[in-house]
C-alpha positions in Angstrom: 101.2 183.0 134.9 103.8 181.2 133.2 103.7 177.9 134.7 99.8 177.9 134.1 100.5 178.2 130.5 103.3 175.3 130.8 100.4 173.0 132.1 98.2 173.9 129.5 100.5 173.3 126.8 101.5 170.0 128.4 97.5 169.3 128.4 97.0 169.7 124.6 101.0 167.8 124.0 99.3 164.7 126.3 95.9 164.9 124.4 98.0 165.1 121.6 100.6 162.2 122.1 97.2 159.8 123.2 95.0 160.5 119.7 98.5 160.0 117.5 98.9 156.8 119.8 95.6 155.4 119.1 96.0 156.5 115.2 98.7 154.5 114.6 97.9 151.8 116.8 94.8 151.4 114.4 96.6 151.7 111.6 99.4 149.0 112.1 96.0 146.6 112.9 94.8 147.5 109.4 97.0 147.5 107.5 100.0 144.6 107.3 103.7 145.8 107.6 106.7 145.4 109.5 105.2 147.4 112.8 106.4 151.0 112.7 103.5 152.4 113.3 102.0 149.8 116.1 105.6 150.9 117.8 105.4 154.6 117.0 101.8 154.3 118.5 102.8 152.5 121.7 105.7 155.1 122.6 103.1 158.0 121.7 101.0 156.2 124.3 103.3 156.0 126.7 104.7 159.5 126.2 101.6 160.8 126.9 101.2 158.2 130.0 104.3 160.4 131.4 103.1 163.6 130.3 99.7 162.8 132.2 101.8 162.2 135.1 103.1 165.7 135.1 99.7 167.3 134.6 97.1 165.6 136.4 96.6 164.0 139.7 97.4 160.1 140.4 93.7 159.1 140.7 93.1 160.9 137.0 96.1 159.5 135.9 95.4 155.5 136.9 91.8 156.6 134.4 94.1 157.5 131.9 96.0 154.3 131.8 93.4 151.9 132.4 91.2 154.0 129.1 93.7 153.5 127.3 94.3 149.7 127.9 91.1 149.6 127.3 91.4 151.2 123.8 94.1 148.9 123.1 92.2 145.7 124.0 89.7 146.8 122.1 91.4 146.6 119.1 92.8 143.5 119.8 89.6 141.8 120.1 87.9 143.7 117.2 91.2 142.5 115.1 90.7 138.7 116.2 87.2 138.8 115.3 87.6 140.7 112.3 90.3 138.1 110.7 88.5 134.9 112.3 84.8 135.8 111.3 84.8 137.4 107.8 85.6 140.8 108.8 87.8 143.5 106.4 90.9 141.7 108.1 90.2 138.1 107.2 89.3 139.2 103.4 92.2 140.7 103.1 94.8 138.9 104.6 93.5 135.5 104.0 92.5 133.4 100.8 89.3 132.3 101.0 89.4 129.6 98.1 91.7 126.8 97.3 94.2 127.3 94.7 93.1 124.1 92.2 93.3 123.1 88.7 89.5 123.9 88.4 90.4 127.1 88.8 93.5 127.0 86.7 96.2 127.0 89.2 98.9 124.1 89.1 102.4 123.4 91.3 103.7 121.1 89.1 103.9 121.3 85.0 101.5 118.3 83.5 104.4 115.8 83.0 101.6 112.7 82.1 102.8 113.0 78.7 106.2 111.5 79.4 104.5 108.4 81.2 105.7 105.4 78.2 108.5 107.3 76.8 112.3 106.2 76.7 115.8 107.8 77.8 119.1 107.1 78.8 120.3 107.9 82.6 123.0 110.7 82.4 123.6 110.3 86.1 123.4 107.5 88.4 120.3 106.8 89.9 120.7 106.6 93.9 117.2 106.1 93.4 116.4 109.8 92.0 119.2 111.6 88.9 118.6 112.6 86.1 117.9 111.5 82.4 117.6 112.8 78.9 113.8 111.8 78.0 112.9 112.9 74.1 114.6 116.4 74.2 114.7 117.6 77.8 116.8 116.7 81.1 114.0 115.3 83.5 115.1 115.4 87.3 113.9 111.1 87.6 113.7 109.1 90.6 113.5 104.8 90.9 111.4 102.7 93.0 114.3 102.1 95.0 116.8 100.5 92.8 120.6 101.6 91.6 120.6 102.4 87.9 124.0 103.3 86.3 124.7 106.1 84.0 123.9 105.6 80.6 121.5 103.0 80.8 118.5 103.0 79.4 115.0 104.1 81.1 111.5 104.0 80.6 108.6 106.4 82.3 106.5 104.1 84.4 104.8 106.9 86.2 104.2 110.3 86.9 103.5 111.6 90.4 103.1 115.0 91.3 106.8 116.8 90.8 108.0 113.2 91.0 108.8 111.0 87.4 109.4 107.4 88.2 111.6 105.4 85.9 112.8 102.0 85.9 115.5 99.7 83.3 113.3 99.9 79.8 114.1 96.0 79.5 113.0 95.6 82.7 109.4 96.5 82.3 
């Protein structure tokens, strides 16, 4: 009598060990994280694989495994679809819209203002240093040529997070 009771208890413990397997397997597709719950799932899973192999016969137990395989492939495809057409995957883990100055967004501070204005190198420019311009320290680069400190610069264009100076009695 006892050892029918050990079989049915290992019955609920491997029906048990598959639904937590395939609850946390779901999870870690839906929601992004470091993987403790895709790898808590997949040693449920294979927990109750060995549990299964205690309680029912080989033939059952080669079901078992290829059902759950089956579950798991599942949600790999419904997870690949899901972030490549559209799906709750895709809208949440990827931007959908390009981060422009329509929109507001910018990389690099507007430095078109400094385009004309005058400074004086405070390092040597191997083409890129830096310079005083008005107030501020501007990280400045030439169009290839060696400028010594303290000489005097002018703006002659402004490209991105790049300022390009040259010798103000030069241009």
């Amino acid at each position: 009598m006892a050892l029918i009771e050990v079989f049915e208890y290992l019955e609920w413990l491997m029906a048990l060990l598959f639904i937590l397997g395939a609850v946390l397997v779901t999870i870690e597709f839906m929601v992004p994280g470091f993987g403790i719950a895709g790898t808590l799932g997949i040693i449920s899973l294979l927990l109750g694989i060995v549990v299964a192999s205690r309680v029912v016969s080989p033939p059952v137990l080669v079901g078992i495994i290829a059902a759950v395989l089956l579950v798991i492939v599942s949600l790999l495809v419904w997870a690949y679809r899901s972030a490549t057409k559209g799906g709750k995957i895709s809208r949440s883990l990827l931007l959908h819209f390009r981060l422009d100055k329509e929109r507001g967004y910018t990389s690099v501070q507007p430095e078109e203002s400094l385009v004309g204005m005058e400074g004086v190198t405070l390092s040597m420019l191997r083409p890129s240093g830096t310079a005083q311009i008005g107030d501020r320290r501007v990280d400045v680069v030439t169009e290839g040529e060696f400028i010594p400190k303290g000489t005097k610069v002018k703006v002659i264009k402004v490209e991105g997070f790049r300022v390009v100076v040259a010798r103000a009695d030069d241009k």
